[in-house]
Backbone as CSV, one residue per row, in Angstrom:
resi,resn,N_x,N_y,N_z,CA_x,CA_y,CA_z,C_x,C_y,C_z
1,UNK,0.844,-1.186,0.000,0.000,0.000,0.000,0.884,1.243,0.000
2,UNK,0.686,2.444,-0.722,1.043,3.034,-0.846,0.792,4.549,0.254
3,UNK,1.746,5.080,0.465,0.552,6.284,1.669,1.536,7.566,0.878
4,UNK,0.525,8.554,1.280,0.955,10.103,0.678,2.086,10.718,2.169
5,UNK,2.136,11.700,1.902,2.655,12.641,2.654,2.112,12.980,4.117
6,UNK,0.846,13.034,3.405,-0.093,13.924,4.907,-0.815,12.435,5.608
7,UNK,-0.318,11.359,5.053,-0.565,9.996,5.902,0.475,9.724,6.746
8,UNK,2.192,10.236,6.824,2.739,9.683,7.545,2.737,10.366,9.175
9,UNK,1.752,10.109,9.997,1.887,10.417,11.211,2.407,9.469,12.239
10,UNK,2.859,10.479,13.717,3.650,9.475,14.151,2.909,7.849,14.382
11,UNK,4.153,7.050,14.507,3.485,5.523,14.627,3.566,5.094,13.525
12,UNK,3.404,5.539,12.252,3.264,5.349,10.394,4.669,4.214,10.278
13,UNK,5.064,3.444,9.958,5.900,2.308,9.321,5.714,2.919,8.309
14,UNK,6.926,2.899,7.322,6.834,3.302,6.212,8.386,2.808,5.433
15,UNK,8.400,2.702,4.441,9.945,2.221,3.665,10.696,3.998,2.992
16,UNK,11.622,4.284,3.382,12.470,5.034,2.648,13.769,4.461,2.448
17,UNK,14.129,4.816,0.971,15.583,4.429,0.320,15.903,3.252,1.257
18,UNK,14.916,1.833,0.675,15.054,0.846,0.835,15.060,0.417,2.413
19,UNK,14.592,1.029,3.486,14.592,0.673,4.709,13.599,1.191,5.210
20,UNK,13.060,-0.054,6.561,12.036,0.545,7.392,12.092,1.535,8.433
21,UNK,10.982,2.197,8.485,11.280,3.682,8.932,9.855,3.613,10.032
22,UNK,10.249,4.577,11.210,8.183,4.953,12.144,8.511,6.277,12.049
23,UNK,7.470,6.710,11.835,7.451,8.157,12.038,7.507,8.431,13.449
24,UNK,8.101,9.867,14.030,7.993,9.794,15.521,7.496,11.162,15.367
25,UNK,7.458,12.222,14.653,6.300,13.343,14.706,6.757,14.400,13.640
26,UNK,5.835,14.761,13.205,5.558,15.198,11.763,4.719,17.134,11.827
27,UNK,5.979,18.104,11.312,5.017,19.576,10.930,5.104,19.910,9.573
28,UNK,3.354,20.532,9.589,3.783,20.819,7.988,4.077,22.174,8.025
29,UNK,4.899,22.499,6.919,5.491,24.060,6.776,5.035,24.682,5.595
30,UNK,4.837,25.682,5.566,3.864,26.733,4.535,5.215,27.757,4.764
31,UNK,5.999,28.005,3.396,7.122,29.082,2.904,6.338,29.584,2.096
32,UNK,6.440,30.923,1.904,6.290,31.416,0.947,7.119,31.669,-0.684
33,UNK,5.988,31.315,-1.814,6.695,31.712,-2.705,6.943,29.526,-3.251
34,UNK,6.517,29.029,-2.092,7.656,27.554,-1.949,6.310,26.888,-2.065
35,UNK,6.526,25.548,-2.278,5.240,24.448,-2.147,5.965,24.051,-0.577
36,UNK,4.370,23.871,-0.051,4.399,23.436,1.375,5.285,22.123,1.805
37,UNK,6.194,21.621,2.517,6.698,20.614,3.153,6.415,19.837,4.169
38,UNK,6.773,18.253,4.185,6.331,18.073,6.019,7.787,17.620,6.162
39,UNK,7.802,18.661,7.748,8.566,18.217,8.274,8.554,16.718,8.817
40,UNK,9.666,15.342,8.683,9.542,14.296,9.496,10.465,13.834,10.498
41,UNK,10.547,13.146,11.377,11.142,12.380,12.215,11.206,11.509,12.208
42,UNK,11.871,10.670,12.401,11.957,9.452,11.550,13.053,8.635,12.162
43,UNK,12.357,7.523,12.921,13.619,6.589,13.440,13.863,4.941,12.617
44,UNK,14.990,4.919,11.920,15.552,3.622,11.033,15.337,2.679,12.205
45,UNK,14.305,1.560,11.847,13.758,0.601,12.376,15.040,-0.304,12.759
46,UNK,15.970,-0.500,11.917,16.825,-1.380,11.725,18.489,-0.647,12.490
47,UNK,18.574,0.348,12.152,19.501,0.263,13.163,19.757,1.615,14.209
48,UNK,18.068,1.906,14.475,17.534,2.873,15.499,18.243,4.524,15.236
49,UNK,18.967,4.599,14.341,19.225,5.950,14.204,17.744,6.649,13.825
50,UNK,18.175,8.379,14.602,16.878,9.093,14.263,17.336,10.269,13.244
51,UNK,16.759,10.552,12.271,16.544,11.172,10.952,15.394,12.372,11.076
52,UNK,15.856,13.504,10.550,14.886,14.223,10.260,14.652,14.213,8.780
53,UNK,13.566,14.367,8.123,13.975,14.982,6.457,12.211,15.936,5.997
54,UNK,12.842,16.600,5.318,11.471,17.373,4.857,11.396,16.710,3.254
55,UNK,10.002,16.509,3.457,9.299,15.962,2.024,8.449,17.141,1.831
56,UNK,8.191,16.847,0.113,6.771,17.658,-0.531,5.444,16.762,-0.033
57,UNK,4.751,17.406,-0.908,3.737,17.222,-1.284,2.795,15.788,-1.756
58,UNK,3.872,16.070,-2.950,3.808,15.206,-3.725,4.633,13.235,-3.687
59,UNK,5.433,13.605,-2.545,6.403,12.397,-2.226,5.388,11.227,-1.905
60,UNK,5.515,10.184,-2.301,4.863,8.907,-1.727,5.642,7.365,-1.242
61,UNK,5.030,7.076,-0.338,6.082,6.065,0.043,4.846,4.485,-0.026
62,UNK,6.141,3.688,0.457,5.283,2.545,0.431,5.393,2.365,1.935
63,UNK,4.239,1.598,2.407,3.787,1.294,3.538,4.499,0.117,4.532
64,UNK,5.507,0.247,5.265,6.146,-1.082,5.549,5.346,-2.150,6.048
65,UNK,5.565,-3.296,5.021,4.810,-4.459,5.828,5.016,-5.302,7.262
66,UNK,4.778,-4.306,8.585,4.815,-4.694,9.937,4.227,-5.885,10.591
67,UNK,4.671,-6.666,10.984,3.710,-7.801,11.680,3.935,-7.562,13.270
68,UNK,2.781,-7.389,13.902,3.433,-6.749,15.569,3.112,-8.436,16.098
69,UNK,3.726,-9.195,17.703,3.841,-10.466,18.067,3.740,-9.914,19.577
70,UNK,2.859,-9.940,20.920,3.340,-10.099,22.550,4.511,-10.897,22.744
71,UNK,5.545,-10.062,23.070,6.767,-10.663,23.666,6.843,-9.780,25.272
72,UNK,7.470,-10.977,25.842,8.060,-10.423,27.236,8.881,-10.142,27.193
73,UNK,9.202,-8.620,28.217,10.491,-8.412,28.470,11.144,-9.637,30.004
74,UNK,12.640,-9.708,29.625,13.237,-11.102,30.394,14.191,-9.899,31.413
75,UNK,15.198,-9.579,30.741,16.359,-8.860,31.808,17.177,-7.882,30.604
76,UNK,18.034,-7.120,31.165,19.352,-6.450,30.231,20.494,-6.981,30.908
77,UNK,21.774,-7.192,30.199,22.675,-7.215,30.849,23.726,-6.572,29.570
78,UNK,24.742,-5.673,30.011,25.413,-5.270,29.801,25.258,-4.563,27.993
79,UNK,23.535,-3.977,28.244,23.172,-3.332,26.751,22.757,-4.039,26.245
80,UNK,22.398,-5.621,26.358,21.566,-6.389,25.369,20.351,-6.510,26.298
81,UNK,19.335,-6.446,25.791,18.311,-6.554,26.222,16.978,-8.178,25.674
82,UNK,16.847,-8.632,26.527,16.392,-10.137,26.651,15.096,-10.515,26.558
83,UNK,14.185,-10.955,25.544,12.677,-10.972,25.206,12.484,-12.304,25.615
84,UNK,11.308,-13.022,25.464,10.819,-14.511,25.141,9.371,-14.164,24.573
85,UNK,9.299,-14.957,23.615,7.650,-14.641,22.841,6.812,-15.384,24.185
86,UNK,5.662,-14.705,24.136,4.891,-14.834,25.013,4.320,-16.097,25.006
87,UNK,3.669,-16.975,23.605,3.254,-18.081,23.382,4.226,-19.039,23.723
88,UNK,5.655,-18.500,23.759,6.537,-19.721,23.523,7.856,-19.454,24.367
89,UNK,7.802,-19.612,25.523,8.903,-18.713,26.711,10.001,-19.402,26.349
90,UNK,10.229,-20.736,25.423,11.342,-21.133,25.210,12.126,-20.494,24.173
91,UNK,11.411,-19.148,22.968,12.066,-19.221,22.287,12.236,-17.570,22.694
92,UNK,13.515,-17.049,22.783,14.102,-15.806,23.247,14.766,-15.779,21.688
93,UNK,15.087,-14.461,22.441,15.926,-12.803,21.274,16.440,-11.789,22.447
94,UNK,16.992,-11.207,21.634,18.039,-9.972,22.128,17.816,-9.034,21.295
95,UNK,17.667,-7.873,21.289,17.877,-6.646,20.894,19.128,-5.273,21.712
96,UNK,19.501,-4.801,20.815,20.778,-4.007,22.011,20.103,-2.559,21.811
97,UNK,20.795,-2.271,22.958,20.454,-0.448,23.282,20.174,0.145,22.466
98,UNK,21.477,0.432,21.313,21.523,1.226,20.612,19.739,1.255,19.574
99,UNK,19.387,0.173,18.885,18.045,-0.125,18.549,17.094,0.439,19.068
100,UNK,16.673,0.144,20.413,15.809,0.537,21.375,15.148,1.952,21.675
101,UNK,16.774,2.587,21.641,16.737,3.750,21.989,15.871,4.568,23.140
102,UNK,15.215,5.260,23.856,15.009,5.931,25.104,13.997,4.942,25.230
103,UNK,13.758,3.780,24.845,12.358,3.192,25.890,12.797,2.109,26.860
104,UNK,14.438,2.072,26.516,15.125,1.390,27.956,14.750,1.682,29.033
105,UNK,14.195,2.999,29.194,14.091,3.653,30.370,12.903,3.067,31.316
106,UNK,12.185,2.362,30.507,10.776,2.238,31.000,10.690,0.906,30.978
107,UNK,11.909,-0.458,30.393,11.930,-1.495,30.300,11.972,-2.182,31.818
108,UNK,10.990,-2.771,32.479,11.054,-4.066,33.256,11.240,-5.203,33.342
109,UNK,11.685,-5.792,33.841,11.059,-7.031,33.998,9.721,-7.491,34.047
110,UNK,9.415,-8.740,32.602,7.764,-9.560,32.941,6.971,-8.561,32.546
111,UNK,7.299,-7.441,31.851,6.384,-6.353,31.002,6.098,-7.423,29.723
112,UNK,4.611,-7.097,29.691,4.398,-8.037,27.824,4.301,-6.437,27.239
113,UNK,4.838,-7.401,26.185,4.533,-5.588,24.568,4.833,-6.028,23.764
114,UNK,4.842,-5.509,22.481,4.731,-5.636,21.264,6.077,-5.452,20.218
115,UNK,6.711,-6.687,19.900,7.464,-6.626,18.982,7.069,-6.881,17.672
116,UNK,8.122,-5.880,16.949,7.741,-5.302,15.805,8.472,-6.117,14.726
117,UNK,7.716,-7.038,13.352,8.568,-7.536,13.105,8.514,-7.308,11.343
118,UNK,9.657,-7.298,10.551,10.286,-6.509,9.364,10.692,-8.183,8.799
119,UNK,9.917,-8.426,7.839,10.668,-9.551,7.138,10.999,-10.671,7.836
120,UNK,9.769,-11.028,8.454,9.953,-11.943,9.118,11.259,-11.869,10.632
121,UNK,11.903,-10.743,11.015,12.957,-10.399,11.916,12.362,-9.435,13.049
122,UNK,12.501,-9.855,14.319,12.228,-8.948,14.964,13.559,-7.929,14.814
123,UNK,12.684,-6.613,14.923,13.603,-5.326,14.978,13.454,-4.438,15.637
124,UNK,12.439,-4.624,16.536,11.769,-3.879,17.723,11.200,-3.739,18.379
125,UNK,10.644,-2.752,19.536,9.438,-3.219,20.261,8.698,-1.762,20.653
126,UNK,7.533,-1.841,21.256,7.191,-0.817,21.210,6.032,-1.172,22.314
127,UNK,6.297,-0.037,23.910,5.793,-0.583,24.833,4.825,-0.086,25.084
128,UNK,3.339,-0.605,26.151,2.260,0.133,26.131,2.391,1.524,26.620
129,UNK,1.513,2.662,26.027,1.545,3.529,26.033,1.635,4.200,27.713
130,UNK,0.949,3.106,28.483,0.298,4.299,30.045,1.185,2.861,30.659
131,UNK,2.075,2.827,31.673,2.535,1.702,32.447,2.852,2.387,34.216
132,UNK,3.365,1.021,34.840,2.843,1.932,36.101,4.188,1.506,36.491
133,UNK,4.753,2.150,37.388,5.997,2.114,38.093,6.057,2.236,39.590
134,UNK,7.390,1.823,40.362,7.190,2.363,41.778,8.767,3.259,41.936
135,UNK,8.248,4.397,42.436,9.076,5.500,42.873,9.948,4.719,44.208
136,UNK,11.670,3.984,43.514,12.700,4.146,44.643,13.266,5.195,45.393
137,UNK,13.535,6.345,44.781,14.062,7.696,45.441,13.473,8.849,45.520
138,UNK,12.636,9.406,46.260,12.011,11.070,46.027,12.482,11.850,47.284
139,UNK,13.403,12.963,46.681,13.885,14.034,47.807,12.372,14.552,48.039
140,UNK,12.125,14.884,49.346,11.134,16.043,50.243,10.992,16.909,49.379
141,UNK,9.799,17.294,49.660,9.137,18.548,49.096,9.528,19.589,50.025
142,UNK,10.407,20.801,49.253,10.613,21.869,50.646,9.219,22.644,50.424
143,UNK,9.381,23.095,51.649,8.043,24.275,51.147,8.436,25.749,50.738
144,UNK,7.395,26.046,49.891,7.901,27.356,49.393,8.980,27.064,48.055
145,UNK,9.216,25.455,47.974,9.732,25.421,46.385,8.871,25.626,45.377
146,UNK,7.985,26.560,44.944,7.265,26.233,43.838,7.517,26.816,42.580
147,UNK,8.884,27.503,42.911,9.965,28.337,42.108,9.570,27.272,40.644
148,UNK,9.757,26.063,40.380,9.658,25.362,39.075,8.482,24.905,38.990
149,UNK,7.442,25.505,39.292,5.571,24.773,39.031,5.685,23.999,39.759
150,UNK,6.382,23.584,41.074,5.947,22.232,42.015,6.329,20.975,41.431
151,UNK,7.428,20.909,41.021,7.878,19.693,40.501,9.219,19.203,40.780
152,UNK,9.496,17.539,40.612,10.654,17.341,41.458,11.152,16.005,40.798
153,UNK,12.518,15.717,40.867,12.836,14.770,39.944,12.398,13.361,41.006
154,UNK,12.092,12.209,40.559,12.654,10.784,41.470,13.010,9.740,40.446
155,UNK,13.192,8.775,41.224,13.964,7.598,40.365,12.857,6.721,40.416
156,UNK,12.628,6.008,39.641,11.876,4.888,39.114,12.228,3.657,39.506
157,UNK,11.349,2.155,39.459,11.878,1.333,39.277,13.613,0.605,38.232
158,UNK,13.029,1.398,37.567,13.823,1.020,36.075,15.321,1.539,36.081
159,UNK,15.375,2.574,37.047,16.579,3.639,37.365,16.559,4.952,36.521
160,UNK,15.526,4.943,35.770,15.129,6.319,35.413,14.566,7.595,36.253
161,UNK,15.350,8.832,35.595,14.765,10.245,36.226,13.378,10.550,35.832
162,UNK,11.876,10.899,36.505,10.976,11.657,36.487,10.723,12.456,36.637
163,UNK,9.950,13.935,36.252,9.642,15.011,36.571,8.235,14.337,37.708
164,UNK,7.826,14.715,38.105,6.873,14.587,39.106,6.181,15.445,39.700
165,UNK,4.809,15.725,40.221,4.708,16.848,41.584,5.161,16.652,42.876
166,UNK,5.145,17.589,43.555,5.906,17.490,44.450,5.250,16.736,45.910
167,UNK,4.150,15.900,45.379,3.592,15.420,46.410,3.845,13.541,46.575
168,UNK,4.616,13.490,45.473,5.047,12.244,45.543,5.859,11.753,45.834
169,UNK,5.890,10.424,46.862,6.557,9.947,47.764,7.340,8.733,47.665
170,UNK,8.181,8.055,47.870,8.705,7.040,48.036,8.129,5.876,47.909
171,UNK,7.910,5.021,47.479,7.201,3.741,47.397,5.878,4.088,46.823
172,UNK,5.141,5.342,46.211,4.098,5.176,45.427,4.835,4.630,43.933
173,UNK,2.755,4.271,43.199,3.053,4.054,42.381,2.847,4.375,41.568
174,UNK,3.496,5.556,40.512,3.113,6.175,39.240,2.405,5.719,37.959
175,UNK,1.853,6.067,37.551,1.702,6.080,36.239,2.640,6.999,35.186
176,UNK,3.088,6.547,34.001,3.655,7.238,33.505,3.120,6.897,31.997
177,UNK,3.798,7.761,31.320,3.632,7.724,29.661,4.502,7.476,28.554
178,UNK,4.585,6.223,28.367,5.979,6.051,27.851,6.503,6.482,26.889
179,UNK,5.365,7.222,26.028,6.038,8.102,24.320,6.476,9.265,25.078
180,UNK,6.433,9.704,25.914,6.164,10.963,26.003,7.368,11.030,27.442
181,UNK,7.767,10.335,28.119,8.150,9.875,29.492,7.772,11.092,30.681
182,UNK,6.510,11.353,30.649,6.215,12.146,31.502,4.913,11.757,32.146
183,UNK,4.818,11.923,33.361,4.005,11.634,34.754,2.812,11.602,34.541
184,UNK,1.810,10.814,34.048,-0.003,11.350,34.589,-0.320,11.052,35.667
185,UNK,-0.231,9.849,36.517,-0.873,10.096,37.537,-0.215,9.149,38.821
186,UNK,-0.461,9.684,40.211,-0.671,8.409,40.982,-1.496,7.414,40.906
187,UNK,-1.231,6.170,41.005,-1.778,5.171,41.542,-2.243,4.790,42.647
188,UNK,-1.285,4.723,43.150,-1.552,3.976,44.573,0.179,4.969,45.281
189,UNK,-1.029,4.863,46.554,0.310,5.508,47.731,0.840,4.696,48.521
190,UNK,2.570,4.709,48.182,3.144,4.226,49.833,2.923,3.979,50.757
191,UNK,3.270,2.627,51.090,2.924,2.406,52.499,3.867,3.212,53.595
């Protein structure tokens, strides 16, 4: 299948100069004097580099043929990161960092999600959008910090930094957003 220009939004699989491509977010630009452009973003499925490029109008691509599969996440060790298909815990894969790129951050253990697969090869994964975490480290709220909108970094399960409000505590459990890696809500509070 073929898609236009003003079809590739983020999430879009798509083939450029012979490789699979997702869109990760897309503006269109109006120059004057110029035919309009979209700006794209664009991360190479295959070996996770991210790309910007501006297309016309008129550019058309072909549609990459994606097959998505539930795989579990297993462990990382030393940048490789460790799946097992969900139907079949005997049969594992590896994918490394570099591929992955920032959704290490949000990778657990025994998370199911969705690998992405290119020609029969897995080449990626792509985790649910809203997941929940538990806050290991949150400095005190001073009072009278509200100098930055009331917000405060902590550490995650995962060993990732959060922005947060400043009412969150140690052992709750967040919700977060994993395209986006920013905070919606509590869950549940610390004991």
């Amino acid at each position: 299948m073929s898609l236009g220009v003003n079809e590739l939004k983020p999430k879009t699989f798509f083939i450029y100069e012979g490789q699979p491509y997702v869109v990760l977010e897309t503006h269109h630009l109006k120059m004057q004097q110029r035919r309009p452009t979209v700006q794209t973003k664009m991360r190479n499925l295959i070996s996770g580099k991210i790309f910007e490029r501006n297309f016309a109008q008129s550019d058309v691509f072909e549609e990459a043929d994606i097959e998505r599969q539930k795989v579990k996440f297993l462990y990382n060790h030393r940048e490789q990161y460790w799946f097992s298909y969900d139907d079949d815990p005997s049969k594992r894969f590896q994918l490394i960092q570099d591929l992955i790129g920032d959704t290490t951050r949000f990778l657990k253990s025994n998370t199911i999600l969705d690998a992405i697969e290119y020609n029969g090869e897995i080449i990626n994964i792509e985790l649910p959008v809203k997941m929940e975490f538990k806050v290991l480290e949150a400095p005190p709220a001073i009072r009278g910090d509200t100098a930055q909108g009331g917000v405060k970094q902590v550490k995650i399960e995962t060993g990732a930094s959060i922005n947060v409000p400043l009412f969150i505590n140690q052992d709750d459990i967040i919700r977060i957003n994993t395209e986006t890696g920013e905070y919606t809500e509590r869950v549940e509070k610390g004991k």
